[in-house]
Backbone bond lengths (Angstrom), bond angles and torsions (degrees), N, CA, C in turn:
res aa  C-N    CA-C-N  psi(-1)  N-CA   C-N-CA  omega(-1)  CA-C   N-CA-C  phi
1 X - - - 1.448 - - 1.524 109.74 -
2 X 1.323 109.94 126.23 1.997 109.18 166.99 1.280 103.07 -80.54
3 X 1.107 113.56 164.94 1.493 139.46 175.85 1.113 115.97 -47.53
4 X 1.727 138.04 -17.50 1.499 138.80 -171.33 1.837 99.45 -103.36
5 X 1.062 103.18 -15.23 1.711 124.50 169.53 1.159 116.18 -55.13
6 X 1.704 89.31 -73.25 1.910 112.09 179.06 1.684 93.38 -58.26
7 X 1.148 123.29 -53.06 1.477 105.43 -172.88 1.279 119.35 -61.20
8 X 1.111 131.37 -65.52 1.407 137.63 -177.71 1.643 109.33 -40.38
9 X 1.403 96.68 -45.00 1.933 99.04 -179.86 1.826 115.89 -60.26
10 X 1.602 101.96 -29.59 1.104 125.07 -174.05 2.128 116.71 -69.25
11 X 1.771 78.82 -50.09 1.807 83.20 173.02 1.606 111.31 -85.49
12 X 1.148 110.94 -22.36 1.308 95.92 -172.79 2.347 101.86 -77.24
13 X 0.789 103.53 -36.84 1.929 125.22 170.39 1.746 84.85 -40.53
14 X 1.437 126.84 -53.08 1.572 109.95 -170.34 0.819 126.53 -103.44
15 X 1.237 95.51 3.47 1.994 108.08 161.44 1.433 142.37 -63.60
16 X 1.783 71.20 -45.65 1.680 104.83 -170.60 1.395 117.80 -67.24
17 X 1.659 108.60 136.72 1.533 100.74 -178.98 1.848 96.88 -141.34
18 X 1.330 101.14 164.19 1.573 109.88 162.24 1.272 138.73 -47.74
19 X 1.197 146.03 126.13 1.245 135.13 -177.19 2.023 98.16 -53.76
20 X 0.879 109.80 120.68 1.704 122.42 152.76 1.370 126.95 -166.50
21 X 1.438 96.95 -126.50 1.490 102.63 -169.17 1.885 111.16 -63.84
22 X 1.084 137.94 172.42 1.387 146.47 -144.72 1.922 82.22 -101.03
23 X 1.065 104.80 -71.35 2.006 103.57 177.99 1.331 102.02 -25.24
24 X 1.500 141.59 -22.13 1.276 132.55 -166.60 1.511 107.00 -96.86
25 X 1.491 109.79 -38.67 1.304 94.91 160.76 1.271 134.13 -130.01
26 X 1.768 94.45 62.95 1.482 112.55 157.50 1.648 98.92 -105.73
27 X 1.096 116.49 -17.42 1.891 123.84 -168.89 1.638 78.81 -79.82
28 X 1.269 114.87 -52.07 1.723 99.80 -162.37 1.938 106.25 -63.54
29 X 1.438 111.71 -39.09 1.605 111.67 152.70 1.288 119.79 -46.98
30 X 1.212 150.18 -57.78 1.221 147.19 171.18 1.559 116.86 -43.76
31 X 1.225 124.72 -51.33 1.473 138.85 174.43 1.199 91.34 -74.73
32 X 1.047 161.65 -81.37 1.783 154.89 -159.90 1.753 102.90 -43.43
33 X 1.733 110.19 -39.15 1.224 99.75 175.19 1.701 131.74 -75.77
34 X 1.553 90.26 -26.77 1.230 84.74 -165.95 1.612 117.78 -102.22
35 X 1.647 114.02 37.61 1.195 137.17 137.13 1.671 117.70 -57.38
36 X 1.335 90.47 -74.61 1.671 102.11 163.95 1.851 123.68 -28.97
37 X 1.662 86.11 -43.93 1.873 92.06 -175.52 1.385 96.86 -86.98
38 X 1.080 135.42 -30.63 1.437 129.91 173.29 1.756 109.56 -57.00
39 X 1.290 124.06 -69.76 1.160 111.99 157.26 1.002 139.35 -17.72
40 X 1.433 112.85 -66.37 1.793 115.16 -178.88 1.253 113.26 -73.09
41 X 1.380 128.88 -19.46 1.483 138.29 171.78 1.565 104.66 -70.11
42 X 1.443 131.29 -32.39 1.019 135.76 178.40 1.185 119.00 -82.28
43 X 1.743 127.80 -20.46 0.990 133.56 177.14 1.444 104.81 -80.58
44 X 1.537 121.33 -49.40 0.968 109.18 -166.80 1.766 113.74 -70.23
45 X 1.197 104.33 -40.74 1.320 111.45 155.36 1.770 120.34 -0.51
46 X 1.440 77.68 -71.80 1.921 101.98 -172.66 1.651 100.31 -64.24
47 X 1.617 137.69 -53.95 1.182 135.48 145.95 1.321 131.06 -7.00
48 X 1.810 110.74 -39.47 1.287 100.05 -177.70 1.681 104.25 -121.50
49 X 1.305 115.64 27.71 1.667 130.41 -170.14 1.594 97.21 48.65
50 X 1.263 103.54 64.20 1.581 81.49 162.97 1.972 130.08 -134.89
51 X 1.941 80.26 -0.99 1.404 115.02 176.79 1.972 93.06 -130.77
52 X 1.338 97.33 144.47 1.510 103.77 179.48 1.143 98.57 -103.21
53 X 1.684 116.65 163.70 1.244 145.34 -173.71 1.933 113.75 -38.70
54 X 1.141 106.46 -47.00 1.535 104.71 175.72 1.003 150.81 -100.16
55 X 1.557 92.37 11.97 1.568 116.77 158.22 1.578 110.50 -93.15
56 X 1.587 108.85 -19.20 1.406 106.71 165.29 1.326 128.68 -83.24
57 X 1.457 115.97 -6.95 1.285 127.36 176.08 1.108 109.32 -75.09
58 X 1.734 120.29 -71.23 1.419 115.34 161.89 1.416 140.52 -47.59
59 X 1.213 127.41 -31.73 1.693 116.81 140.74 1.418 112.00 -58.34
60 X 1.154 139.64 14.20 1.312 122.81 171.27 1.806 92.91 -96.07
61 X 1.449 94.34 -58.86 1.197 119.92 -159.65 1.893 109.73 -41.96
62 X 1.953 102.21 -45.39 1.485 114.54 -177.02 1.522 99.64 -67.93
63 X 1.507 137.11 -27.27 1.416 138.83 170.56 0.797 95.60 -60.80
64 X 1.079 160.64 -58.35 1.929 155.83 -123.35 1.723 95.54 -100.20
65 X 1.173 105.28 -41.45 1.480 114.62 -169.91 1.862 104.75 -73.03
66 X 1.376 104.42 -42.83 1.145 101.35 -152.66 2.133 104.91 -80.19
67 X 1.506 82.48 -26.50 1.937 102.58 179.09 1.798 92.10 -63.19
68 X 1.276 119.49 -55.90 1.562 135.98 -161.14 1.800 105.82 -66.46
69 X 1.081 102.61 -24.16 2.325 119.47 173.06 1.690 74.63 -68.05
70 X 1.542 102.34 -84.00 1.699 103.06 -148.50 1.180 125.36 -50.41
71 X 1.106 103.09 -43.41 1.692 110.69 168.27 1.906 120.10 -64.33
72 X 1.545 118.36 1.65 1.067 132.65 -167.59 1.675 99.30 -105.61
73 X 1.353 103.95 -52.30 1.383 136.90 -173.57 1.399 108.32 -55.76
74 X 1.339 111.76 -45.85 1.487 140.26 -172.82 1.667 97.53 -70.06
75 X 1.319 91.89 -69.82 2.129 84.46 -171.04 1.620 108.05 -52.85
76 X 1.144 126.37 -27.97 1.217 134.02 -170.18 1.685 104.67 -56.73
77 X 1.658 91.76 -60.02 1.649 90.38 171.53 1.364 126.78 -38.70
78 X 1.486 89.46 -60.62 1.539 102.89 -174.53 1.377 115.06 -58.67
79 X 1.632 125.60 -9.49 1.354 108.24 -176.37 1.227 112.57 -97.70
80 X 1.702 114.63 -25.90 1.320 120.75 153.56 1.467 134.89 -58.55
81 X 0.866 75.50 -13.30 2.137 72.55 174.40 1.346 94.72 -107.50
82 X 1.611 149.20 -9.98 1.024 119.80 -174.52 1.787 85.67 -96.51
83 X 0.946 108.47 -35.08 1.979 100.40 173.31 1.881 108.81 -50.85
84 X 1.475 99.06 -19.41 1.487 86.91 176.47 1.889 109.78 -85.63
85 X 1.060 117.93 -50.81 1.225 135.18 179.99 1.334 107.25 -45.96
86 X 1.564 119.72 -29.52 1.833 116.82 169.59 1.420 120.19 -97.80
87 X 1.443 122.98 -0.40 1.466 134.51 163.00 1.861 106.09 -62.14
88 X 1.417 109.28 133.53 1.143 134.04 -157.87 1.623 87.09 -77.94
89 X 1.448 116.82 144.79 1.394 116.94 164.19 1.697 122.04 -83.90
């Protein structure tokens, strides 16, 4: 495994939750967001010199990863339910 492997295996591992109650995946919304707020907090950060360049890279970098799970995660669904929708009754 390279390093974008270990990561991706890594964010998607703290994402992940059980199918249940709806509070479970609003917590998994909350943590999905606050990648995003980590980022932009880091950017702005860098805006006002108060975070350096490679701590802003890697909050960029864990955003990219974490948008690139869901959007991965997502087609997956979608390909399974359309494999369900062509199963013979």
């Amino acid at each position: 495994m390279n390093i974008n492997e270990v990561a991706a295996a890594s964010a998607y591992g703290s994402m992940a939750v059980q199918p249940g109650s709806g509070s479970e995946l609003k917590a998994l919304g909350e943590r999905f967001a606050a990648v995003f707020d980590r980022a932009d907090a880091a950017v702005e950060g860098f805006a006002t010199k108060n975070i350096d360049a490679q701590s802003v890279v890697e909050a960029l970098s864990q955003a990219e990863l974490a948008l690139q799970t869901a959007i991965t995660v997502r087609d997956r669904v979608v390909a399974a339910y359309q494999e369900i929708l062509r199963m013979p009754i």
